[in-house]
Each structure stands twice: as structure tokens, then as C-alpha cells.
C-alpha positions in Angstrom: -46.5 8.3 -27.6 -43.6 11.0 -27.3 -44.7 12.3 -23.9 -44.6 8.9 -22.8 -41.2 8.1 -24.6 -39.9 11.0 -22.9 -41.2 10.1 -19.6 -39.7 6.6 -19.8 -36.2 8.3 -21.4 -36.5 11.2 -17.7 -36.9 7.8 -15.8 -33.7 6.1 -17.6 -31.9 8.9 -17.0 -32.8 9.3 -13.3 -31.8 5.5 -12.5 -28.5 6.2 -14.1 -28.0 9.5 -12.2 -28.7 7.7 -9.2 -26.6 4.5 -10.2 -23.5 6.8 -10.6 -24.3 8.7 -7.4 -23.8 5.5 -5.4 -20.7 4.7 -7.4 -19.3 7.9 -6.0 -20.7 8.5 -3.1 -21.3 6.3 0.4 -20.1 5.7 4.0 -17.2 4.7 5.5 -18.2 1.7 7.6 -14.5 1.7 8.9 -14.9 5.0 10.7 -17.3 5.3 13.8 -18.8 8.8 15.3 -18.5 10.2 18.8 -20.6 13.2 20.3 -19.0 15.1 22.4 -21.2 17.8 24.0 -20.6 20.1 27.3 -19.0 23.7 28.8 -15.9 22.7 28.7 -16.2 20.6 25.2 -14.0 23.0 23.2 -11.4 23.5 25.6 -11.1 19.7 26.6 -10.1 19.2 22.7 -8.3 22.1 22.2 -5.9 20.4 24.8 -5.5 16.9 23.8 -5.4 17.1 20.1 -2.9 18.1 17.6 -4.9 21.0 15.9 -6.5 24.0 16.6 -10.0 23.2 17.7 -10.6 26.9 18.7 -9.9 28.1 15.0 -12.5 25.4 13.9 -15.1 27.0 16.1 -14.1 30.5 15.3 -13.6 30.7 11.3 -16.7 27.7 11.2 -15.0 25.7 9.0 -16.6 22.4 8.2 -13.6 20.0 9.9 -10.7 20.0 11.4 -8.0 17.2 11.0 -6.3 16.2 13.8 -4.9 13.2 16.1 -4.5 12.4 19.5 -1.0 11.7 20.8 0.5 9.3 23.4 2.6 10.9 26.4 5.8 10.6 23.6 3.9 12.1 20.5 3.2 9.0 18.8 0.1 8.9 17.1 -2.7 7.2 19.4 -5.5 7.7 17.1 -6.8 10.5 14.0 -9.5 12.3 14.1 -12.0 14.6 12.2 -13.5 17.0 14.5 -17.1 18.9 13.2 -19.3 21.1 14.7 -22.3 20.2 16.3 -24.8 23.1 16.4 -28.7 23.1 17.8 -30.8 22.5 14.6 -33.1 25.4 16.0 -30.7 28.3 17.4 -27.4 27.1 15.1 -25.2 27.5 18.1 -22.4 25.5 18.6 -23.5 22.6 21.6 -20.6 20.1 20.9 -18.5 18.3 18.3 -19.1 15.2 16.3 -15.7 13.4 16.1 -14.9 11.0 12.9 -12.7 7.9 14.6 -11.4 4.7 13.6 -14.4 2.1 14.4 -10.9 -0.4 15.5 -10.6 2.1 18.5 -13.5 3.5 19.2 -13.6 1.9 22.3 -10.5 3.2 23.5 -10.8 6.3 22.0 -13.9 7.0 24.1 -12.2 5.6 27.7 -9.1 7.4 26.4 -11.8 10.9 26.0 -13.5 10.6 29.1 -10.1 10.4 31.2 -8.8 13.4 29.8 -12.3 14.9 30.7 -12.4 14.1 34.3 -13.5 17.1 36.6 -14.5 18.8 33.2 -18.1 19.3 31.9 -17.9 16.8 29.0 -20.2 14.3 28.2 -18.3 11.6 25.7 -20.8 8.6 24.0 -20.7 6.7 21.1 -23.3 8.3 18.2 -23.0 5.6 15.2 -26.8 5.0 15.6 -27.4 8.2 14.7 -24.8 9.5 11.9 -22.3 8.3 9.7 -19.2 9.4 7.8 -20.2 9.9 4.3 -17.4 10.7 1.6 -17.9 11.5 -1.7 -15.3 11.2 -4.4 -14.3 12.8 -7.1 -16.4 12.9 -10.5 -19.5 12.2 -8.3 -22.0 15.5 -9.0 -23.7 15.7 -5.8 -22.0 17.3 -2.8 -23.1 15.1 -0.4 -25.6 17.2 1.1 -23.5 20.1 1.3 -20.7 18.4 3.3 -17.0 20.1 2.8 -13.8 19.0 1.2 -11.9 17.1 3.3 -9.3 19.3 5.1 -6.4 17.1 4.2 -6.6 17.2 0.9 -9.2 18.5 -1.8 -8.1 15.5 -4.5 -9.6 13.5 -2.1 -13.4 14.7 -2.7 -16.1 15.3 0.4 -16.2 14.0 3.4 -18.4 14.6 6.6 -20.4 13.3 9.7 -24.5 13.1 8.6 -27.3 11.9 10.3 -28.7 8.2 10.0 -32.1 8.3 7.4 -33.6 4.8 9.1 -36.3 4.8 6.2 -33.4 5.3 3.7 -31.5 1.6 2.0 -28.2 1.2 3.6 -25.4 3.2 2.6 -23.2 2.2 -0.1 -20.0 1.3 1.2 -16.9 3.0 -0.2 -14.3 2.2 2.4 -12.1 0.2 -0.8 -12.7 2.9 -3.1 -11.4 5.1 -0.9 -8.7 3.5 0.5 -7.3 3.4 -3.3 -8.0 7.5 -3.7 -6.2 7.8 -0.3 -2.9 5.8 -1.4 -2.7 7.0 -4.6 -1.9 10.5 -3.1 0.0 9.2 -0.7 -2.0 9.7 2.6 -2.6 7.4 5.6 -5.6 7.0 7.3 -6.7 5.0 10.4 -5.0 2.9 13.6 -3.6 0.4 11.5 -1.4 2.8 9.3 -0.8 5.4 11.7 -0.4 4.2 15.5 2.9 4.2 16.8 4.3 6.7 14.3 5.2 10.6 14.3 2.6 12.9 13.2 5.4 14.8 11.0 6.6 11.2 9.6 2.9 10.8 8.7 3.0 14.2 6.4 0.5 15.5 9.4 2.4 19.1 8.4 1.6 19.4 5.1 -2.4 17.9 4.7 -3.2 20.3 8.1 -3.1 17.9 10.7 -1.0 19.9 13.0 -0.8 23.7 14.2 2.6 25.1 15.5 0.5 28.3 17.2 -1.9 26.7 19.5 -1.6 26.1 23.0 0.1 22.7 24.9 -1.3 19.4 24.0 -0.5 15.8 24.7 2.8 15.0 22.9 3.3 18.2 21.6 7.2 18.6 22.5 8.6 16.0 20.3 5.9 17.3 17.4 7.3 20.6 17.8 11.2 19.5 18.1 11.1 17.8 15.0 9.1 20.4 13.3 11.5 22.9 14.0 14.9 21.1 14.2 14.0 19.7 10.7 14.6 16.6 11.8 12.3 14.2 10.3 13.9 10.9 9.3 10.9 8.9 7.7 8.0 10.2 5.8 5.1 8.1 4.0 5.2 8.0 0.4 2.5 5.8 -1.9 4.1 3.6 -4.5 2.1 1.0 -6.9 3.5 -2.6 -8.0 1.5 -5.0 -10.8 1.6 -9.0 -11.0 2.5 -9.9 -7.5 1.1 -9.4 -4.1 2.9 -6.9 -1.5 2.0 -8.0 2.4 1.6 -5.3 4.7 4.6 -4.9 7.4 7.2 -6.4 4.8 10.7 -4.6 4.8 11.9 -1.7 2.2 15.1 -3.1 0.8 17.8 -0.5 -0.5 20.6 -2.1 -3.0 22.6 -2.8 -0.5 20.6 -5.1 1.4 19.3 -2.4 4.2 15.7 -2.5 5.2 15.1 1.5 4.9 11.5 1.5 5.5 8.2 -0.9 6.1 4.6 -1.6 3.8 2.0 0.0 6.2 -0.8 -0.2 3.6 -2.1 -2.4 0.7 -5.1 -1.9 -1.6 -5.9 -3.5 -5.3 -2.3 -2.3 -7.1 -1.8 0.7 -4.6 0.3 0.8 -1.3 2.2 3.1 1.1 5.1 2.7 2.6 7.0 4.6 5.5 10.6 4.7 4.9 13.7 7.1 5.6 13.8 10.0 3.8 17.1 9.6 2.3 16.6 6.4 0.5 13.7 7.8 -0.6 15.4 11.3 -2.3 17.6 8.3 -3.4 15.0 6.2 -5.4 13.3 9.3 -6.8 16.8 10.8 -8.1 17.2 7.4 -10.3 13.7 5.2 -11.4 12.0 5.7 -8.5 11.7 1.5 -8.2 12.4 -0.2 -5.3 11.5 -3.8 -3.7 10.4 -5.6 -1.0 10.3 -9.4 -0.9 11.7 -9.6 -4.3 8.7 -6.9 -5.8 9.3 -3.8 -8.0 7.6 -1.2 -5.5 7.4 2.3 -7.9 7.6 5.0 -5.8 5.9 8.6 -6.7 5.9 12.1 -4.8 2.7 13.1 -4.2 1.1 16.7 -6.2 0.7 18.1 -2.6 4.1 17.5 -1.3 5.8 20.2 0.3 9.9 20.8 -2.2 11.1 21.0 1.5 10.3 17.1 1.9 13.0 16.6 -0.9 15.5 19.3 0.3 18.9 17.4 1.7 
């Protein structure tokens, strides 16, 4: 009667290991995957995105950050670059490339342009992986998948294959839209496009290198980097008993819009506003409003002191 007690109490346990492994762990079903495999792969990349795809390769880290930029170094789209190596040799025959599923379209016709005359292959892989995250608190590791380079607070993240015999994926695409804006970090075309890399915080969660060779749009990244001369940045802030629409204004005391929602999740949002108003809020409550609603603005843990230098 024990052994079987105990076998029935192994079981329990196991259900509720598993239960909270799914509460932490799942896919993204906002992100899509590209492959991108040939000669001239690394060096395509390395030329049209914001970090150092070269250092990926070389020091095998498990991702790279990065985003692609229009001709004026505005964001086009971000991106999370992995490795892909042969499962038989383990060298390096391409990358896998974590990409808003909004744009995956254009990212892919965007790609294959800047590939022309170039031995690159660019197709669409989301029958065969996924982007799996896993939070923090969750015990597993995902399978071994790495922190993600922007920020360890915000657990594991990683490209892995497709089990078709396996249940679906949990989703965690709200879960993780409230980590994300609770530290303060945008994600995707709908908070990103059309804005700065640097007023995005791309410098300080390692979405930018200021060693690496020319890219698309690098001379305004590197003018502000450099000048200092960053004018917005995106900050989280959290509100309770009303609703907050995205794209609603940033009002100052005086009646100035200063800055613009970009992001809205359960009690959580982000805003991008002007840097000085927002030195400003912090130095008294740290309150503001939009559309009549208390907004509390916080500085992130990861935050560079320079962000808040005059």
C-alpha cells in the first residue's frame, strides 16, 4: 500500500512539475524564424545589421541582438541572430534569425535584396522551429537555450526545432510582454519601427556595436552615440483603475506633449518620451499623465547613470 502511495504521490508531483513548467515556459507565437544559409551568410549580416555578427560566430555565443536599419537609421525591424551548425560535423552552415511574424514578409524581401549577387539563400523556417522563452522561476532551461542577450531578468530565450508528435506549445507571448515592460524594454515592429536604435536603449541591452564595420544606417547611430545627443529614451511606467491606449500623448504640467504610449499590457506600459521631462518626473514623484491617467514612471535596474546625467 506504501509503494503504491508513493508511486501515486511521484505521479502528483510530476503533473505539477510539469504544470509549472508550462506556466513558465512556451513560444512566442508573435515571433517567426528565418534560415539563412550560404558562403557569404555571415558577411551579408555582418553588413546590414546593427551588431557584430562576426563576434557571434567567433566567441559562439548563443545570440546576438540586433536590428536592421532604414537608409536614415530608423529601426526597420529587430532581430535575434543564432547559429546554425550541421547536427553531424557542428560547423557553422548559417543563421536562424528570430523576427517579428508582423514583418516577416518584408523582412525576408528586405534580406534577399541586400543579398543579391551574394551566395545567400533566405526562406521562411516557422515549420520547422520556434522561439521558445522561458521565464524566470521556471526550473528547466529550456533545453539548454541561453539568456537572452538583452537582458538576463528576462529569463531564456532561443530558436528550437518543431517536435510534430509533441502538444502545441504554450503560448507566453502576454506573459512576456509584461516581464519585458516591466524592465523597460521594447520588443517587436509595433514598438520599435520608425524610432532610433539609441532612443530605444539599443546601447545599453547590447543591441549595437560601435567597433564593427559599415552597416545600413549606421551614421546617424554612431552621431548620436558619440555626440551624446539622444533626445528620447523608453522608459516603462505602470497605471491602476483606468485604461491607457497605445499612441496617446505624454503630457508635462504645462500642457506639452513630451513623449507618446508605444506599449500596453495588463497594468504595465512603456512610453518614449524626451529625456528631460523624464529626469524631470523622476527628480519629483515620478507620476505623470496622459488622457487624464496617473502614468508612474520607474528607471529600469539595468539603466546606464549616464541616461540620467544632464
Amino acid at each position: 500500500a506504501r509503494t503504491h502511495h508513493r508511486t501515486r504521490s511521484r505521479h502528483a508531483r510530476a503533473r505539477l512539475d510539469m504544470t509549472l513548467a508550462r506556466a513558465f515556459s512556451g513560444a512566442l507565437a508573435s515571433r517567426a524564424v528565418l534560415r539563412v544559409v550560404g558562403a557569404d551568410a555571415s558577411s551579408m549580416l555582418q553588413s546590414s545589421v546593427t551588431n557584430d555578427v562576426h563576434a557571434l560566430c567567433a566567441e559562439r555565443l548563443a545570440s546576438a541582438y540586433a536590428a536592421v536599419l532604414t537608409p536614415k537609421g530608423k529601426i526597420f525591424i529587430d532581430v535575434f541572430i543564432t547559429r546554425l551548425d550541421d547536427e553531424a560535423s557542428g560547423e557553422k552552415i548559417g543563421f536562424l534569425l528570430d523576427v517579428d511574424r508582423a514583418r516577416v514578409d518584408e523582412t525576408t524581401n528586405v534580406l534577399k535584396r541586400l543579398s543579391l549577387r551574394k551566395d545567400v539563400r533566405v526562406e521562411r523556417a516557422c515549420d520547422a522551429y520556434e522561439v521558445s522563452v522561458v521565464l524566470p522561476g521556471a526550473e528547466s532551461d529550456g533545453g539548454g537555450i541561453g539568456f537572452d542577450p538583452r537582458f538576463d531578468g528576462l529569463g531564456r530565450r532561443g530558436v528550437t526545432r518543431r517536435d510534430a508528435k509533441a502538444p502545441a506549445s504554450t503560448s507566453m507571448d502576454a506573459a512576456h510582454r509584461v516581464l519585458r515592460m516591466t524592465h523597460g524594454i521594447a520588443e517587436g515592429v509595433s514598438e520599435l519601427a520608425d524610432a532610433y536604435p539609441l532612443e530605444c536603449n539599443f546601447d545599453a541591452i547590447n543591441g549595437v556595436s560601435f567597433t564593427k564595420g559599415c552597416y545600413m544606417g549606421q551614421e546617424n547611430t554612431a552621431r548620436q552615440y558619440f555626440r551624446g545627443a539622444v533626445r528620447k529614451r523608453v522608459v516603462p511606467f505602470a497605471f491602476s483603475g483606468a485604461s491607457v491606449d497605445i499612441g496617446a500623448p505624454v503630457i508635462n504640467d504645462n500642457g506639452e506633449t513630451v513623449g507618446d504610449v508605444i506599449a500596453v499590457e495588463q497594468d504595465r506600459g512603456l512610453m518614449r518620451a524626451r529625456m528631460k521631462f523624464i529626469r524631470e518626473a523622476l527628480a519629483t514623484n515620478g507620476v505623470v499623465a496622459t488622457n487624464g491617467v496617473a502614468l508612474d514612471v520607474s528607471v529600469p535596474t539595468w539603466w546606464p547613470a549616464k541616461y540620467l546625467e544632464s
